[in-house]
C-alpha positions in Angstrom: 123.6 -173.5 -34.9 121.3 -173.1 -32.2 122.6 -169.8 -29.9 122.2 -171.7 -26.8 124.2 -174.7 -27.9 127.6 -173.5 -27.8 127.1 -172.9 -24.1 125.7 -176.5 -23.6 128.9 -177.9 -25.5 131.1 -175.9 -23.3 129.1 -176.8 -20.2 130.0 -180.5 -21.4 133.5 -180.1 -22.1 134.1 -178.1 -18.9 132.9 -181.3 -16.9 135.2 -183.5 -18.4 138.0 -181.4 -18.8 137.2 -180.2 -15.1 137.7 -184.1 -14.0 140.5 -184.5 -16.3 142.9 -181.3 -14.8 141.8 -182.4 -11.1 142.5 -186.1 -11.6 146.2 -185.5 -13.6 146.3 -182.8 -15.9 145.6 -181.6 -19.4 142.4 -181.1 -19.3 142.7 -177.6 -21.1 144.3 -179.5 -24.4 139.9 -180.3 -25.2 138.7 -177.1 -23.6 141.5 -174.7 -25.3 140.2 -176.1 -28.9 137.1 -176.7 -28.1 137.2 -172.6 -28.0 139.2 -172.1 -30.9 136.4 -174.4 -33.3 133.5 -172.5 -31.8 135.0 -169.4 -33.9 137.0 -167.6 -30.7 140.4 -166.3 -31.9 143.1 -168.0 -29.9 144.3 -165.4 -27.5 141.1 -164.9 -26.7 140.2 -168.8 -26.4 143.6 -168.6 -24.3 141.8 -166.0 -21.8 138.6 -167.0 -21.8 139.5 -171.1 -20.4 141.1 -169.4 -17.7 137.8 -168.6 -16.1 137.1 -172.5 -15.9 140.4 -172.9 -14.3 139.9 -170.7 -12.0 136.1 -172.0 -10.7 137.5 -175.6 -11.8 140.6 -175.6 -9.1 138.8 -173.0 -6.4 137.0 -175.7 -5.6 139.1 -178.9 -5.9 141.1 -176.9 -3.7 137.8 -177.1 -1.1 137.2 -180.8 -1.3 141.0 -181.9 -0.8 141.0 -179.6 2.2 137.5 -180.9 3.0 139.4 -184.8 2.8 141.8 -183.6 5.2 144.6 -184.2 2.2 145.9 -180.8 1.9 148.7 -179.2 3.4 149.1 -175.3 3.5 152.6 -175.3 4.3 153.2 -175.9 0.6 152.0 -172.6 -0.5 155.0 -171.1 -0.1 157.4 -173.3 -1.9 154.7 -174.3 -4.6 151.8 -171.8 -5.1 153.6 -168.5 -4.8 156.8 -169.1 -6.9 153.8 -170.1 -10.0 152.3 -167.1 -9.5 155.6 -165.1 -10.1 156.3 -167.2 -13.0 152.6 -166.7 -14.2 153.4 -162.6 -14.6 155.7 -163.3 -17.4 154.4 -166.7 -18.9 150.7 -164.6 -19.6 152.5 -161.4 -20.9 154.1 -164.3 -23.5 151.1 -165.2 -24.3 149.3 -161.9 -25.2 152.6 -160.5 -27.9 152.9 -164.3 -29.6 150.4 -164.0 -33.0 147.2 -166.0 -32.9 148.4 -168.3 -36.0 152.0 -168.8 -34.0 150.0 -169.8 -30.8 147.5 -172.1 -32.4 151.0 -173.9 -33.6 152.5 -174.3 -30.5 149.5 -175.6 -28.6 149.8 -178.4 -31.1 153.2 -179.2 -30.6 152.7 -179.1 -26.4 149.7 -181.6 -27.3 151.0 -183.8 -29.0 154.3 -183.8 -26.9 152.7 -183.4 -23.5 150.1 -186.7 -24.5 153.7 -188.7 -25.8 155.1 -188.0 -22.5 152.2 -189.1 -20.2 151.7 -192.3 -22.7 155.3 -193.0 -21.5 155.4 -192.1 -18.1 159.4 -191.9 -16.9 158.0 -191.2 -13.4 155.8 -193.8 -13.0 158.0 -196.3 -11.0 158.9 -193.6 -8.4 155.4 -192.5 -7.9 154.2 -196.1 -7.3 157.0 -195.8 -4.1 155.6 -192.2 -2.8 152.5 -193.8 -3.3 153.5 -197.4 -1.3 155.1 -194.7 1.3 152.4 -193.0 2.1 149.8 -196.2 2.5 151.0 -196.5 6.3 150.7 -192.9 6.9 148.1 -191.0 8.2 146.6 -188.1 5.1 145.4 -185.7 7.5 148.6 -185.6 9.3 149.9 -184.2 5.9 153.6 -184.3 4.6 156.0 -181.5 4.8 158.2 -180.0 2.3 161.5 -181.4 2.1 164.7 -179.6 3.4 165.7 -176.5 2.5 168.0 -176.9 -0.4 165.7 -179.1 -2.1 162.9 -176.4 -1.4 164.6 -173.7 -3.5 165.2 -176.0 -6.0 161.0 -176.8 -5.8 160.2 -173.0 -6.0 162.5 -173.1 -8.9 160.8 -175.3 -10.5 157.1 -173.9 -9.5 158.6 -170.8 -10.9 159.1 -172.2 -14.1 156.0 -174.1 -14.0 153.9 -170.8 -13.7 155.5 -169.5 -16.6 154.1 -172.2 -18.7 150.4 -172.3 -17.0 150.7 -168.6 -17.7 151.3 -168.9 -21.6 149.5 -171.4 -22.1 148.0 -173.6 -19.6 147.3 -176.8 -20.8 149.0 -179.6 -19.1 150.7 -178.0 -16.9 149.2 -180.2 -14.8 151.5 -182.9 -16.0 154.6 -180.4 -14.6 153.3 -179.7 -11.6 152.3 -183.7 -10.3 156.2 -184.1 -11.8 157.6 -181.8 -9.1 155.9 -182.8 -6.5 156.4 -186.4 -7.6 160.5 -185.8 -7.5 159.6 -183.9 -4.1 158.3 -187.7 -2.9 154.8 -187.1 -2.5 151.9 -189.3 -3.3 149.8 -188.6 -5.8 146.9 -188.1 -3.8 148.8 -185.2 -1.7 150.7 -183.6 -4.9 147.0 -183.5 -6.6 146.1 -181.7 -3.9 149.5 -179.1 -3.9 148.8 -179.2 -7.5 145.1 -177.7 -7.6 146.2 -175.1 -5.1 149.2 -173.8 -7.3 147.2 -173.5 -10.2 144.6 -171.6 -8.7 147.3 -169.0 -7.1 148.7 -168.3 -10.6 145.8 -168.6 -12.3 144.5 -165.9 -10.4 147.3 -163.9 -12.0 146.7 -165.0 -15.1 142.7 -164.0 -15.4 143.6 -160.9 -14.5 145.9 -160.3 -16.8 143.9 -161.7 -19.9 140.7 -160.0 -18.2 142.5 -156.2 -18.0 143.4 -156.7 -21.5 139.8 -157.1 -22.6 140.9 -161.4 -23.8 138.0 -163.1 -21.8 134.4 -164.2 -23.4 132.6 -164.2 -20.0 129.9 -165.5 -21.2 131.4 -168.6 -22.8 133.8 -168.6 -19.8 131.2 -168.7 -17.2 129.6 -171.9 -19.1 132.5 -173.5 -19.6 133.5 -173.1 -15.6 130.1 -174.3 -14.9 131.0 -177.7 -16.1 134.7 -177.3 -14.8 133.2 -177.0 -11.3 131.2 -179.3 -11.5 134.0 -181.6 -13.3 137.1 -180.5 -10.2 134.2 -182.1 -7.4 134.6 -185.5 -9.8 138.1 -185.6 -10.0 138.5 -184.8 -6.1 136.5 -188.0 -5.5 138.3 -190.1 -8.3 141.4 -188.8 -6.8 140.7 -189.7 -3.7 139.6 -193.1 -4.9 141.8 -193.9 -7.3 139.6 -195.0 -10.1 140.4 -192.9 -12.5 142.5 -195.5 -15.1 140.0 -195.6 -17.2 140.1 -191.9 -18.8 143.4 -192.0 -20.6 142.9 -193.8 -23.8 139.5 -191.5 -24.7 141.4 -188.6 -23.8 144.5 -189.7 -25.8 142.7 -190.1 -28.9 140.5 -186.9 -28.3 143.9 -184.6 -27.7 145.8 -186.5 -31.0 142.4 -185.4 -33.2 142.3 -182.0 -32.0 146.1 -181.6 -32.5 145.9 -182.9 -35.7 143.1 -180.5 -36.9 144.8 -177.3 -35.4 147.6 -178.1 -37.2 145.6 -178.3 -40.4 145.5 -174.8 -42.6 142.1 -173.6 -42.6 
């Protein structure tokens, strides 16, 4: 193999998986095997996509606030409870075995791609989204009354405890709080990105301190995730992004399948 091509792969994965994570989620369930096949040992793979994330979401996080869609008042309620939760959830990650994580990564594919194939919250995103039609995006929606906000950090808690183990479509969690929380998806994309980039942050760090990042490979693959999150925004904002599920579907059930296979 070519020394330079593992960096073009990446580069090409990153894109995709960068459009992918902007546009719903689960981007990180081609990226994180990707990783693993190119020879990285899990916790390492683990680490090293998280330096994709990061660039990936620091600048979806841009253009939403560049399209006027993004409200800061949701950083409280939804980007630092995942943070907290991301402390724990990336600890997790760096005691469970290599052989144990390749396992559960599986699994979460396989049941994270079932549950977006069925989609339980479909119907009531199809009302936020009807909702907010007649309103004005830059205007932005607030976060809902109080009782229902510490049950929404609650959740975000939670939520970072996941991203911080493991990552990949969390996504999916996050657009179904803020879903339940009654906003559009255009708006929770936008709360979405800018949680994951808060316990992302964390969550680098972490892996980083502990010597888990390949910043080489890492810098590639965000290279392409950058590139990718600019996409999605657009896509996003557009809503022409039906198109991507059934490649991606197939591509997550392959890669499950071979992770799962000894060898």
């Amino acid at each position: 193999m070519p020394p330079y091509l593992p960096y073009l792969v990446l580069f090409g994965v990153g894109l995709v998986s960068g459009t992918l994570n902007v546009i719903a989620g689960g981007g990180s369930f081609l990226s994180l095997p990707v990783l693993i096949f190119l020879g990285l040992p899990p916790t390492l793979a683990n680490g090293t996509n998280r330096v994709g994330i990061f660039l990936q979401n620091l600048g979806a996080v841009w253009g939403f606030h560049r399209h006027g869609v993004l409200d800061w008042r949701w950083v409280l309620w939804g980007a630092l409870p995942a943070a907290a939760g991301a402390v724990v959830g990336t600890w997790a990650a760096l005691l469970v075995g290599d052989q144990a994580f390749k396992t559960i990564l599986a699994a979460l594919m396989i049941t994270l791609t079932l549950w977006t194939l069925w989609d339980p919250l479909k119907r009531r995103q199809e009302r936020a989204a009807g909702q907010g039609q007649g309103q004005d995006r830059a205007q932005g929606q607030p976060p809902p009354a109080r009782p229902r906000r510490l049950a929404l950090g609650f959740g975000f808690l939670l939520v970072g405890a996941y991203g911080g183990f493991v990552q990949a479509g969390v996504g999916f969690l996050v657009l179904a709080a803020t879903t339940l929380a009654g906003l559009d998806l255009v708006r929770g994309n936008a709360v979405k990105v800018l949680s994951i980039l808060a316990f992302t942050v964390i969550s680098l760090a972490i892996f980083a301190y502990s010597g888990n990042v390949d910043w080489p490979l890492g810098l590639a693959l965000a290279a392409g995730s950058l590139l990718g999150g600019q996409l999605g925004v657009r896509l996003t904002i557009l809503k022409g992004h039906a198109w991507i599920r059934v490649v991606v579907t197939v591509a997550v059930i392959v890669f499950a399948v071979k992770l799962l296979l000894p060898g």
